[in-house]
Backbone as ProteinMPNN parsed JSONL, in Angstrom:
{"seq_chain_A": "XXXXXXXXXXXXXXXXXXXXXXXXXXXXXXXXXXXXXXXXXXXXXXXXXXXXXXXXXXXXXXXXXXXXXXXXXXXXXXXXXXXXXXXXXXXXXXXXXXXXXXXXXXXXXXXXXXXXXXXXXXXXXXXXXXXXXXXXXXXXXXXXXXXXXX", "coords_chain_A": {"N_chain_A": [[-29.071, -2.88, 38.749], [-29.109, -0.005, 38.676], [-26.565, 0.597, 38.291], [-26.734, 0.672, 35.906], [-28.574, 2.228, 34.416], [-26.909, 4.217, 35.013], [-24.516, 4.133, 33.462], [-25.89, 3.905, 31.23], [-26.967, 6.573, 30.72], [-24.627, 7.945, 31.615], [-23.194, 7.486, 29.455], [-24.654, 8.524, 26.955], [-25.107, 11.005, 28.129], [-22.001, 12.171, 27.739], [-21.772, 11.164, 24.499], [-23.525, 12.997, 24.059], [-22.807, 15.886, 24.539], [-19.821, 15.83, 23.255], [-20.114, 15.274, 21.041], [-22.276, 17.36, 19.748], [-21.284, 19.759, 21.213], [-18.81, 20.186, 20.684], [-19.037, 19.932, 17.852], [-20.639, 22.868, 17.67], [-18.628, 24.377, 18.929], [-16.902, 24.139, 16.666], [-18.301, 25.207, 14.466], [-18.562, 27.545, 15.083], [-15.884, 28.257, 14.94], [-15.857, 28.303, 12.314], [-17.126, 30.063, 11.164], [-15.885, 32.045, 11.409], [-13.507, 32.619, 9.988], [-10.871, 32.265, 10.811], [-8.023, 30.612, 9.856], [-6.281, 29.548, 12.056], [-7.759, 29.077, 13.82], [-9.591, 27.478, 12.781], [-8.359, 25.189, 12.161], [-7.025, 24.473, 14.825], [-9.954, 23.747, 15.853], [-11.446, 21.747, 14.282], [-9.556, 19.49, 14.317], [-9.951, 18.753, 16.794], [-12.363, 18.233, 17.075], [-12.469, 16.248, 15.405], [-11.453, 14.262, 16.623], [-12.917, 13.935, 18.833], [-15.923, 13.995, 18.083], [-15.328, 11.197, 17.216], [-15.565, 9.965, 19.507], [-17.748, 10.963, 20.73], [-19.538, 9.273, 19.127], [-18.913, 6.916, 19.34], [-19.505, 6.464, 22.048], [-22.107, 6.9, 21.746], [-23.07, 4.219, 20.972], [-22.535, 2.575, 22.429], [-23.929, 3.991, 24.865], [-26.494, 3.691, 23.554], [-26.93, -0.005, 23.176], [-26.378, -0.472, 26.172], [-28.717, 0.919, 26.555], [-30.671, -0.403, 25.202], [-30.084, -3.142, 27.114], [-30.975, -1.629, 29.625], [-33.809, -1.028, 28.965], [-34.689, -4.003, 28.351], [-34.333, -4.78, 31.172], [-35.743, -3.753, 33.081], [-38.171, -4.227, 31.969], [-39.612, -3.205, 29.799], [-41.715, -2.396, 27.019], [-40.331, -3.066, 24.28], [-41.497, -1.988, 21.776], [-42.793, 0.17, 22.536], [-44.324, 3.271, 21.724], [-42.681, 5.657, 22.58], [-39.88, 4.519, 23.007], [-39.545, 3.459, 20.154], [-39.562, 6.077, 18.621], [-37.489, 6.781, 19.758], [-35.357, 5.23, 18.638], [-35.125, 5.648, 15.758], [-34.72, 8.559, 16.048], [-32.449, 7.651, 17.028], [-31.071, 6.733, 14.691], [-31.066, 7.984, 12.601], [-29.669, 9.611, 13.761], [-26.975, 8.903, 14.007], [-26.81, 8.191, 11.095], [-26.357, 10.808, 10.255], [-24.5, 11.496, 11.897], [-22.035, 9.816, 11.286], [-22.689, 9.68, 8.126], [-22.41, 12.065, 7.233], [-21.654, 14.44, 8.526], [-19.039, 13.684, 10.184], [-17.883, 12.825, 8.574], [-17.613, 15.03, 6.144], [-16.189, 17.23, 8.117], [-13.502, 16.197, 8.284], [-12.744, 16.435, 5.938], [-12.682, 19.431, 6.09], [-10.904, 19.905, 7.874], [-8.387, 18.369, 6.584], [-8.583, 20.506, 4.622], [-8.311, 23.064, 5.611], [-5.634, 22.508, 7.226], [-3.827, 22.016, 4.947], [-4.287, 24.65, 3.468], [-2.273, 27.561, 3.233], [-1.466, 30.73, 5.132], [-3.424, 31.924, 4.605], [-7.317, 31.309, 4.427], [-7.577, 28.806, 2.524], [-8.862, 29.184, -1.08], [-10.334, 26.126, -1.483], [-10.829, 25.41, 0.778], [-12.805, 27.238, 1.618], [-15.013, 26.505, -0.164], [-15.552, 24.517, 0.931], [-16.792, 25.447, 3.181], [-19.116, 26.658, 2.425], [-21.055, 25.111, 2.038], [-24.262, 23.468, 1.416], [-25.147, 21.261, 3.326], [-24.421, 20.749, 5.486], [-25.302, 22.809, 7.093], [-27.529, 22.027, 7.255], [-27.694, 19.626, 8.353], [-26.204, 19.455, 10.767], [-28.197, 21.364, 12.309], [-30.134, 19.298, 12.337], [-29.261, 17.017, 13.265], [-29.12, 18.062, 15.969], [-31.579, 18.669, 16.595], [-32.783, 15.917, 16.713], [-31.908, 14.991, 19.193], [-32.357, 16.422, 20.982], [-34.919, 15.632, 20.758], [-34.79, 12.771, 21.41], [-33.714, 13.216, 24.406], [-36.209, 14.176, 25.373], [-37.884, 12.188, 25.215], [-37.135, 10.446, 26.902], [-37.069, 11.376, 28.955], [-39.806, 11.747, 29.114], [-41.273, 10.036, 28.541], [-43.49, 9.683, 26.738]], "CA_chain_A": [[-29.661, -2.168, 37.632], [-28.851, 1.213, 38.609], [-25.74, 0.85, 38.088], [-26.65, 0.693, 34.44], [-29.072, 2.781, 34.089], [-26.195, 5.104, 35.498], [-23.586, 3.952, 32.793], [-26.248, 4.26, 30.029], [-27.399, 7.862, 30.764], [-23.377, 8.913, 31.366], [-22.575, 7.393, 27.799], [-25.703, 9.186, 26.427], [-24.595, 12.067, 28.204], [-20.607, 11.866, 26.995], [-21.955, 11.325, 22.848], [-23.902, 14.303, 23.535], [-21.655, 16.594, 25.051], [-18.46, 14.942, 22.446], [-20.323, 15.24, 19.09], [-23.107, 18.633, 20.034], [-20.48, 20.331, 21.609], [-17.612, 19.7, 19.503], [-20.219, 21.005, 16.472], [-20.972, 24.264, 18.267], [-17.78, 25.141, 18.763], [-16.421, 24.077, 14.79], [-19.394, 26.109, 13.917], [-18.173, 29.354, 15.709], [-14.328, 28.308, 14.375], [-15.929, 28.165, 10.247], [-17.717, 31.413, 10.95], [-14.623, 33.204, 12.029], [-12.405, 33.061, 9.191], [-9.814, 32.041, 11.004], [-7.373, 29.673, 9.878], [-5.715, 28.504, 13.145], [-9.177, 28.578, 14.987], [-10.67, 26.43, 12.081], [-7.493, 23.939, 12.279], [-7.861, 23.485, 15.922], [-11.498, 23.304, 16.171], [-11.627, 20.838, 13.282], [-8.725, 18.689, 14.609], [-10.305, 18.633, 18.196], [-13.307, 18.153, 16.654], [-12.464, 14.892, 14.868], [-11.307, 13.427, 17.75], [-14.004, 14.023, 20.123], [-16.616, 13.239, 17.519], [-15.577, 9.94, 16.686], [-15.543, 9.072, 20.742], [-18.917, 11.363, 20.967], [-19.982, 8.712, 18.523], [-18.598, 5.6, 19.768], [-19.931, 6.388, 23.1], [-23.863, 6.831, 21.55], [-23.412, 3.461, 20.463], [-22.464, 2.008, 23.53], [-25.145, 4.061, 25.501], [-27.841, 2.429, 22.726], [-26.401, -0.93, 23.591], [-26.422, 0.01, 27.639], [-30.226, 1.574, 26.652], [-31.348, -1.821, 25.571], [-30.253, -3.849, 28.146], [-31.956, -1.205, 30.912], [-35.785, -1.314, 29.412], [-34.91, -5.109, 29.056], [-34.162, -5.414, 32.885], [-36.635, -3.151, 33.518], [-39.318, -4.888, 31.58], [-40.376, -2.463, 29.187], [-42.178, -2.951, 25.831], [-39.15, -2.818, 23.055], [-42.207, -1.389, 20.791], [-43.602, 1.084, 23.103], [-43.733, 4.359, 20.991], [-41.462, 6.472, 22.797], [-39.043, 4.068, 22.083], [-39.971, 3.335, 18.649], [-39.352, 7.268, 18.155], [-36.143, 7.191, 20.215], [-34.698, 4.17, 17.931], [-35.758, 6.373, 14.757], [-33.941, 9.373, 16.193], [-30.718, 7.281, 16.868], [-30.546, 5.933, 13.725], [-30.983, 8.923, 11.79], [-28.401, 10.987, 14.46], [-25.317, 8.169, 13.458], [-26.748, 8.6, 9.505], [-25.642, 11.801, 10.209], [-22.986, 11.638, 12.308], [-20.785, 9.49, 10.417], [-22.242, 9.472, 6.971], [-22.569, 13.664, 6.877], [-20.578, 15.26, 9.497], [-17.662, 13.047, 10.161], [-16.714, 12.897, 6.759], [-17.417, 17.118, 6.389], [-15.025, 17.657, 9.477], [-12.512, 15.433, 8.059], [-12.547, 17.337, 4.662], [-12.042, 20.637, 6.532], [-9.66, 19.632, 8.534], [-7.517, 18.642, 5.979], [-7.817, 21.985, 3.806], [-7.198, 23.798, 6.912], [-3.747, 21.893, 7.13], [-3.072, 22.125, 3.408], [-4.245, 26.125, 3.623], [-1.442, 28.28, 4.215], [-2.29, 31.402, 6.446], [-5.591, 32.107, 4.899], [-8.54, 30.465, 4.139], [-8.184, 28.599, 0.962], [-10.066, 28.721, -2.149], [-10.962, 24.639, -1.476], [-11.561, 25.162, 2.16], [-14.448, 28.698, 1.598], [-15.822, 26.089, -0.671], [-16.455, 23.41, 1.67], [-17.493, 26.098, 4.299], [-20.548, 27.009, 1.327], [-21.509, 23.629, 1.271], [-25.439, 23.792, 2.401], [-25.561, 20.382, 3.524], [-23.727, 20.363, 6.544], [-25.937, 23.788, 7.875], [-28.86, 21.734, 7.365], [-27.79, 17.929, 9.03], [-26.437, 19.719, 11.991], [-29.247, 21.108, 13.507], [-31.024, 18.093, 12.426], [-28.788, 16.295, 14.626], [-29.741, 18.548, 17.261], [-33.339, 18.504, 17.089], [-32.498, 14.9, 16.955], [-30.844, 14.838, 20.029], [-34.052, 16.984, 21.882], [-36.68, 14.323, 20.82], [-34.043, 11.839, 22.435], [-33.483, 13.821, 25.498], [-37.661, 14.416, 25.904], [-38.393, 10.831, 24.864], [-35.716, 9.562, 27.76], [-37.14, 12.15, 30.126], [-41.079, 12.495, 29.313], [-41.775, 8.481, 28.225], [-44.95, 9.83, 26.385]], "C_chain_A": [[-29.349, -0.674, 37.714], [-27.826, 1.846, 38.653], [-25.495, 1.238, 36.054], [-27.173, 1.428, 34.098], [-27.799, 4.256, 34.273], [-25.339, 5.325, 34.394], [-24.224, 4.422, 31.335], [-26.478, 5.44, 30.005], [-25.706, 8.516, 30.574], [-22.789, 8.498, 29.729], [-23.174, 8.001, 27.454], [-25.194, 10.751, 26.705], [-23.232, 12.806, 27.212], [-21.402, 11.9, 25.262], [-22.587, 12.55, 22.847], [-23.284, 15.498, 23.25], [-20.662, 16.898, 23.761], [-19.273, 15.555, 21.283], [-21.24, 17.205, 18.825], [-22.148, 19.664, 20.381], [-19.599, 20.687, 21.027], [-18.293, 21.005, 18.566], [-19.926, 22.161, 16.624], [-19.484, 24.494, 18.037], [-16.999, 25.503, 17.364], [-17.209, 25.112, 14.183], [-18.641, 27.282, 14.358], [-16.744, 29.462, 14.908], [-14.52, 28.658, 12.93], [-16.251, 29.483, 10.451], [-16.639, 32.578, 11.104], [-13.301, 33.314, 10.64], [-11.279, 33.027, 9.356], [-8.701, 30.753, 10.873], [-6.877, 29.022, 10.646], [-6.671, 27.9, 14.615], [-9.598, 27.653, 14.115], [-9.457, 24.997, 12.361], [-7.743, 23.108, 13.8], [-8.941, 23.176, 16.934], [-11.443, 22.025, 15.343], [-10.821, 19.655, 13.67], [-9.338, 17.972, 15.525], [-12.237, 18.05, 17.814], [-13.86, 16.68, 15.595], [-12.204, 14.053, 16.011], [-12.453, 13.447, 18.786], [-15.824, 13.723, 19.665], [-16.806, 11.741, 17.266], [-15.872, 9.037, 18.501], [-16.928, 9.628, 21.491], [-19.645, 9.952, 20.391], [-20.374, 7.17, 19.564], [-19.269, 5.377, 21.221], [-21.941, 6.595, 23.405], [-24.023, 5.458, 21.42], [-23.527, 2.74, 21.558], [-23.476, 2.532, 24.79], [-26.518, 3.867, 24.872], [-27.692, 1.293, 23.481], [-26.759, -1.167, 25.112], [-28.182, 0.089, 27.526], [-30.947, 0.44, 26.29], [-31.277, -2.968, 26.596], [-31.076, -3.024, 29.508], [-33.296, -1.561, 30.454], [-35.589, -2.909, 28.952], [-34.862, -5.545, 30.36], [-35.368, -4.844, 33.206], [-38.684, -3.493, 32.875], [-40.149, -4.138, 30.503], [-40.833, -2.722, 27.715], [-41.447, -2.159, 24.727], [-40.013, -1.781, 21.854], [-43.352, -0.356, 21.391], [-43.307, 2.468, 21.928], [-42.399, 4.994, 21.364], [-40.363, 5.582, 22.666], [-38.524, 3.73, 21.055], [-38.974, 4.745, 18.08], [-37.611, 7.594, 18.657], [-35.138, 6.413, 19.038], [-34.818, 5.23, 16.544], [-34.83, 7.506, 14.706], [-32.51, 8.701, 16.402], [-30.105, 7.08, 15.836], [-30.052, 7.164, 13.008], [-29.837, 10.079, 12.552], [-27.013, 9.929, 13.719], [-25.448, 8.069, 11.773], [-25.976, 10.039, 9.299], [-24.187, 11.872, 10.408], [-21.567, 11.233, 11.483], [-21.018, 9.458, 9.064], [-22.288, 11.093, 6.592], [-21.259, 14.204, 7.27], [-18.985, 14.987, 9.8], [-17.111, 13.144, 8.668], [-16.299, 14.622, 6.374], [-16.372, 17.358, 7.476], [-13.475, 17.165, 9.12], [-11.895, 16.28, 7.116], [-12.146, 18.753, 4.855], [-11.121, 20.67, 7.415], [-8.012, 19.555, 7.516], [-7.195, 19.485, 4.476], [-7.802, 22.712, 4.703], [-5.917, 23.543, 6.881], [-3.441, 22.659, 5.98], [-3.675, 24.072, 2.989], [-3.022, 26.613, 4.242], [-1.646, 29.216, 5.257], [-3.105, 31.944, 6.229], [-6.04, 30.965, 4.355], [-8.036, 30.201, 2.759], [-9.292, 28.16, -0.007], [-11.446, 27.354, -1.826], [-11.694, 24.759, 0.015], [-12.845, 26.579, 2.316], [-15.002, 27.418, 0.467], [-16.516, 25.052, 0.289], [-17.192, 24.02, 3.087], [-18.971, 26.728, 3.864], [-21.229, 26.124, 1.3], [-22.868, 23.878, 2.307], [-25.503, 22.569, 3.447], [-25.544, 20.379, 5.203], [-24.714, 21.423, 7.293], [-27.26, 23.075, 7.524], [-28.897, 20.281, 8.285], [-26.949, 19.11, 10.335], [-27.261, 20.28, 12.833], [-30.527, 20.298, 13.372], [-30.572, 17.012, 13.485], [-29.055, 16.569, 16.09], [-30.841, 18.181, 17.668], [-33.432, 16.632, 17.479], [-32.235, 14.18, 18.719], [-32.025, 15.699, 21.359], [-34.92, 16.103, 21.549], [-36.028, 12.819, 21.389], [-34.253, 11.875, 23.483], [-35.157, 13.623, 26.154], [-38.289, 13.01, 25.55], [-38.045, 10.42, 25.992], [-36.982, 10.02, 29.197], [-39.061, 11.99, 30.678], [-41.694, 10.881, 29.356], [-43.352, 9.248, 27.665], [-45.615, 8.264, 26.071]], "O_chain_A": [[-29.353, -0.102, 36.624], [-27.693, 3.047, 38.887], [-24.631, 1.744, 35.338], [-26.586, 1.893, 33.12], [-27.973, 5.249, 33.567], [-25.182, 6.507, 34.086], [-23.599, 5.039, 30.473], [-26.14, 5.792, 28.875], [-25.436, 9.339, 29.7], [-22.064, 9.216, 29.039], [-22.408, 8.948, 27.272], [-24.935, 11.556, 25.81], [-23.342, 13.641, 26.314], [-21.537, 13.07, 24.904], [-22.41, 13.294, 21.882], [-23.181, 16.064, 22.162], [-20.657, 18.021, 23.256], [-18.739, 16.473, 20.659], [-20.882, 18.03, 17.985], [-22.265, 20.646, 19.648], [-19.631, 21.893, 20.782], [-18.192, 22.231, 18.529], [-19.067, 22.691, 15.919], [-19.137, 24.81, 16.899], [-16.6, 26.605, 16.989], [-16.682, 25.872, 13.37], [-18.081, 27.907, 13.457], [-16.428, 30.498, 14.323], [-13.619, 29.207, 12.296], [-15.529, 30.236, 9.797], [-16.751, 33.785, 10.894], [-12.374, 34.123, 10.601], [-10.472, 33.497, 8.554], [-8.594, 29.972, 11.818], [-6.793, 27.825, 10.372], [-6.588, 27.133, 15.574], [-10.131, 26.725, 14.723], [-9.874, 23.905, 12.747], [-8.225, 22.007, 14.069], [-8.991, 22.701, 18.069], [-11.378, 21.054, 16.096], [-11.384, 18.605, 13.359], [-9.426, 16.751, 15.395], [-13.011, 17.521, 18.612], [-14.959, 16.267, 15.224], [-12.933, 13.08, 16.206], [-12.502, 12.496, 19.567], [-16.723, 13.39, 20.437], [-17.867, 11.131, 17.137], [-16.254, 7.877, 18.658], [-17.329, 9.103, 22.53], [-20.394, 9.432, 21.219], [-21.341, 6.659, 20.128], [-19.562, 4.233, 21.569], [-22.689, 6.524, 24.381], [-25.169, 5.126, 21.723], [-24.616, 2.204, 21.763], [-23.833, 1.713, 25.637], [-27.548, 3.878, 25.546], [-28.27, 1.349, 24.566], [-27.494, -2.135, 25.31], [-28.882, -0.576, 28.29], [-31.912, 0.174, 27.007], [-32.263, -3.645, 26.887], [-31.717, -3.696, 30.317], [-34.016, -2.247, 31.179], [-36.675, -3.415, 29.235], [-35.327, -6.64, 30.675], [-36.163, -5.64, 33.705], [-39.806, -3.134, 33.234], [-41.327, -4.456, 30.343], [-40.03, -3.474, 27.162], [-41.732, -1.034, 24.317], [-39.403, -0.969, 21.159], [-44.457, -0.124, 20.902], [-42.215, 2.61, 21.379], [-41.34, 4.931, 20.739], [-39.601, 6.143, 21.877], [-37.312, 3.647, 20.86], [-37.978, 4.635, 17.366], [-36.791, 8.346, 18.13], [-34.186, 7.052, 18.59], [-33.771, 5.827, 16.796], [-34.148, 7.676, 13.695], [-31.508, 9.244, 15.936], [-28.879, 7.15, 15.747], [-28.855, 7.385, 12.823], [-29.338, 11.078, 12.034], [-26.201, 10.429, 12.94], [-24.423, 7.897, 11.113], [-25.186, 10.305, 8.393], [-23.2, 12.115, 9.715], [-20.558, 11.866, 11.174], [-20.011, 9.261, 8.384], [-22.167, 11.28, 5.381], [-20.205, 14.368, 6.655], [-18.032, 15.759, 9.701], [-16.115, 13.491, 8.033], [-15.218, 15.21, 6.335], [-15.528, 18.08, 6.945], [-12.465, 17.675, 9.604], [-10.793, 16.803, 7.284], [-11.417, 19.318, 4.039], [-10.542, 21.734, 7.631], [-6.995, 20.243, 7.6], [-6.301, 19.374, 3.638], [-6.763, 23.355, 4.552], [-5.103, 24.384, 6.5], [-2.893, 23.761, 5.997], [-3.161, 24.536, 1.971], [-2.652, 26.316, 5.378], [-1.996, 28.749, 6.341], [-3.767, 32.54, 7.079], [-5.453, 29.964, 3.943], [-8.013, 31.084, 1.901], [-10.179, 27.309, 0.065], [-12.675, 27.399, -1.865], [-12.806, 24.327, 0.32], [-13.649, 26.618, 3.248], [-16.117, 27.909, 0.29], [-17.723, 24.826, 0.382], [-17.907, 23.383, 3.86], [-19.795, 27.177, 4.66], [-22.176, 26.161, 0.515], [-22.815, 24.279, 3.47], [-25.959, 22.903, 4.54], [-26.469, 20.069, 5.954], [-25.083, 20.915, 8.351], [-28.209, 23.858, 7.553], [-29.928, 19.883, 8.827], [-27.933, 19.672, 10.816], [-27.264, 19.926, 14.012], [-31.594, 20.446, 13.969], [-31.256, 16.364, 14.278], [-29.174, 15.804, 17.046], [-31.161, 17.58, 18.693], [-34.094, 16.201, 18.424], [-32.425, 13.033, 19.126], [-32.24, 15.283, 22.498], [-35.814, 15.888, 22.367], [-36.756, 11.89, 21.739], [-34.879, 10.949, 23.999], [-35.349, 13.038, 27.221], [-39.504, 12.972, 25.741], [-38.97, 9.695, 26.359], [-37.518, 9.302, 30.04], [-39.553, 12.049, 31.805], [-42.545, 10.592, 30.197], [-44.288, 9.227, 28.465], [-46.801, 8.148, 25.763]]}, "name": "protein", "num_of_chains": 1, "seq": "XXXXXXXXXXXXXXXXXXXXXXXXXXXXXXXXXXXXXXXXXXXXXXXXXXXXXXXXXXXXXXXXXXXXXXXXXXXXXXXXXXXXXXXXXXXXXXXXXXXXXXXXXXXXXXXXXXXXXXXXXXXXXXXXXXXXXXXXXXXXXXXXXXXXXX"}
């Protein structure tokens, strides 16, 4: 078992890292105005999202088989609340963010060496400054759920 509990915490870790990380830095690349920082933040930033992703799913997956070995009640709150926060972090992830990253990625490309028109529009877009640090906070009531078991 503690080999799993080992595997589920480093996937958990890895999606955090991969998708939070990633963010942060895209975030600093949009704010900068720079066309060849936004290309390869945004590039690097698709790729490491979709395996931030893929690797939450698989430490879910991992996170149910530990509190089944471990005997724990599937409908204890803090899990309740953790399940709640996962769902709503991969609503994000892939139906917000992944798609937004994708879209600036490729008007970065299709920008010549400034910012174009299409790509300062999708850097206006509120949505995306409001689901990423929902993903965050997301991602702290995970972390203190994991850590605190209220």
């Amino acid at each position: 078992m503690n080999w799993l509990v080992f595997l589920h915490v480093l996937a958990m870790f890895i999606g955090f890292a991969f998708t939070t990380g990633s963010g942060i830095a895209l975030g600093f690349a949009l704010e900068s105005n720079d066309i060849g920082f936004i290309r390869g933040a945004s590039g690097a930033n698709r790729r490491l999202g979709m395996v931030g992703g893929i690797s939450l799913i698989i430490g879910l997956i991992l996170g149910f088989a530990v509190a089944g070995q471990m005997g724990l009640p599937m409908t204890a709150t803090w899990l309740v609340v953790t399940y709640v926060c996962v769902v709503i972090l991969l609503i994000l992830g892939f139906g917000v963010l992944m798609p937004y990253v994708a879209r600036v990625s490729a008007a970065a490309d299709a920008s010549g060496s400034q910012v174009s028109p299409e790509l300062k529009a999708l850097l206006a877009q509120p949505t995306v400054r409001i689901a990423g640090p929902i993903a965050g906070l997301m991602w702290i009531i995970i972390i203190a759920m994991m850590a605190l078991r209220p």
